[in-house]
C-alpha positions as CSV (number, residue, x, y, z in Angstrom):
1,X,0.0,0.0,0.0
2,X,1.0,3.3,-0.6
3,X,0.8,5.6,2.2
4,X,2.9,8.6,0.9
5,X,2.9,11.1,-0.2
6,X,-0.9,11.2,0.2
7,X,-2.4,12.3,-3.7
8,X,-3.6,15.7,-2.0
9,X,-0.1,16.7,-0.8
10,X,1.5,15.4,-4.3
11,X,-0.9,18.2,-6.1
12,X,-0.3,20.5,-3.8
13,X,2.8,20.2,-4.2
14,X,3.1,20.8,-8.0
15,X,0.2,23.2,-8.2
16,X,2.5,25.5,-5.4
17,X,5.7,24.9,-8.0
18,X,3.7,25.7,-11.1
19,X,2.2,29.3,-9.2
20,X,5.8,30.0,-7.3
21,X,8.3,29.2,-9.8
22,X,7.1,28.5,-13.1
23,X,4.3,30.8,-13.8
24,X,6.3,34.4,-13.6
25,X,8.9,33.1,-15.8
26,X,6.4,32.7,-18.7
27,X,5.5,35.3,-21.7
28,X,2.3,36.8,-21.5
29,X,0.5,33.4,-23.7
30,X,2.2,31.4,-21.3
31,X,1.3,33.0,-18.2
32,X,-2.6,32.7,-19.6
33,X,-2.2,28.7,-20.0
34,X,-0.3,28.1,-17.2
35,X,-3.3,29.7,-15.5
36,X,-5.4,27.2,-17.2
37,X,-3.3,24.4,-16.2
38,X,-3.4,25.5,-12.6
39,X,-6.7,25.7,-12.2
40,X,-7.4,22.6,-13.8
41,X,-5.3,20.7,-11.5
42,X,-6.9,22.9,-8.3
43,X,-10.3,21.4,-10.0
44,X,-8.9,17.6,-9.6
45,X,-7.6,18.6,-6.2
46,X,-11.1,19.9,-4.9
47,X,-12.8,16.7,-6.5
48,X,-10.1,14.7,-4.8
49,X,-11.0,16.3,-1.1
50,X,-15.0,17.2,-1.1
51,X,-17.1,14.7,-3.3
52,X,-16.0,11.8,-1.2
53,X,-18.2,13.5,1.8
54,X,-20.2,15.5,-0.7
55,X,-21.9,12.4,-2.8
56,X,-22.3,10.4,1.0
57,X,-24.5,13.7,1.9
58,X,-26.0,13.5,-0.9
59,X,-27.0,10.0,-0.9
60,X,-27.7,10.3,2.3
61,X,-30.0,12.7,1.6
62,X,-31.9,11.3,-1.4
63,X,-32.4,8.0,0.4
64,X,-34.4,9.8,3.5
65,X,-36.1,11.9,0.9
66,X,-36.8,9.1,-1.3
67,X,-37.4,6.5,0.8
68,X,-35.5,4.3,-1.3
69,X,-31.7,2.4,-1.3
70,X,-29.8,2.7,-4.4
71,X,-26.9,4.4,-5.9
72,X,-26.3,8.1,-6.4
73,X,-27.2,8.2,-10.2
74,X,-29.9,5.9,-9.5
75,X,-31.6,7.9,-6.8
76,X,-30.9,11.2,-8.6
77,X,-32.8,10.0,-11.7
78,X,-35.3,8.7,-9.3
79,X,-35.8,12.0,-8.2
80,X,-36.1,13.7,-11.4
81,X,-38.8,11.1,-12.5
82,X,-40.8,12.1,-9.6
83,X,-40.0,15.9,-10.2
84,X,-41.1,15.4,-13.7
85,X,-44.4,13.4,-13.1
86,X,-45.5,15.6,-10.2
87,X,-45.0,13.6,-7.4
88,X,-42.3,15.6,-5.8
89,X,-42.8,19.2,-6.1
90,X,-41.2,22.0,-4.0
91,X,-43.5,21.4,-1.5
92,X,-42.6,18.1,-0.7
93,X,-40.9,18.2,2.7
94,X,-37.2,17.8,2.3
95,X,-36.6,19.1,-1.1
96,X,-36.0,22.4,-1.4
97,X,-33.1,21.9,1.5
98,X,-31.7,18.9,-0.2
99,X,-31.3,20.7,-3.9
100,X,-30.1,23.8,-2.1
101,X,-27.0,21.9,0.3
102,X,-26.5,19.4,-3.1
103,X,-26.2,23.2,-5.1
104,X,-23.7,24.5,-2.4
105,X,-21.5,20.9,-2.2
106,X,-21.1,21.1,-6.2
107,X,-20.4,25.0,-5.9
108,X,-17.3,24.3,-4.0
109,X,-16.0,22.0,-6.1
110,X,-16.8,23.8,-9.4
111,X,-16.9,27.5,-8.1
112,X,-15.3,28.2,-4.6
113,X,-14.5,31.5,-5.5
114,X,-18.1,32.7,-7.0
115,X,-19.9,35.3,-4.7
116,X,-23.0,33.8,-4.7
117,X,-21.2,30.2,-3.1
118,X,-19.5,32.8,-0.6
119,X,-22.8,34.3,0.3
120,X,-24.0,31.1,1.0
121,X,-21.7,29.7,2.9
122,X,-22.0,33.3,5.2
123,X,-26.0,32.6,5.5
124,X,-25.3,28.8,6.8
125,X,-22.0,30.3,9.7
């Protein structure tokens, strides 16, 4: 087994390298798709660190709303057949605050840095 270094520390470790020392040494072009490359690695490391506890919330989640076992895609196109034919509506008990926290979880993944993720996470402290 390999213990270390963990995955996490390893991307740290070369997304710090890449900002540090290899992005100011680029021309302007460079600098732009280094950029790119940086925050497409700081993507992988966020999906790496919060969709492990942010799909068991989730699943958690969709099985008390649902009242159903399954798997994550299962129970999410469970829900939207229900959504779809009526049977779950904003109304239904549950909903509203599981689409809202499932919203925020994919938010920081996708978009720590967008205001409105910022504003939520403010509202919930």
């Amino acid at each position: 087994m390999q213990d270390e270094p963990a995955p996490l520390a390893v991307l740290d470790a070369a997304i710090g390298h890449l900002r540090d020392n290899v992005l100011g040494k680029l021309d302007a072009r460079g600098q732009f798709e280094m950029r790119v490359t940086i925050s497409a690695l700081s993507l992988v490391r966020r999906t790496l660190a919060l969709t492990p506890h942010s799909d068991a919330a989730e699943l958690k989640r969709l099985r008390d709303l649902l009242g159903e076992e399954g798997d994550l895609a299962s129970l999410n196109t469970s829900l939207c057949d229900r959504i779809r034919d009526g049977g779950v509506d904003l109304k239904t008990p549950g909903l509203f605050a599981h689409l809202y926290k499932t919203a925020v979880e994919k938010l920081a993944v996708d978009q720590p840095n967008y205001s409105a993720y910022k504003r939520a996470l403010a509202q919930e402290s």
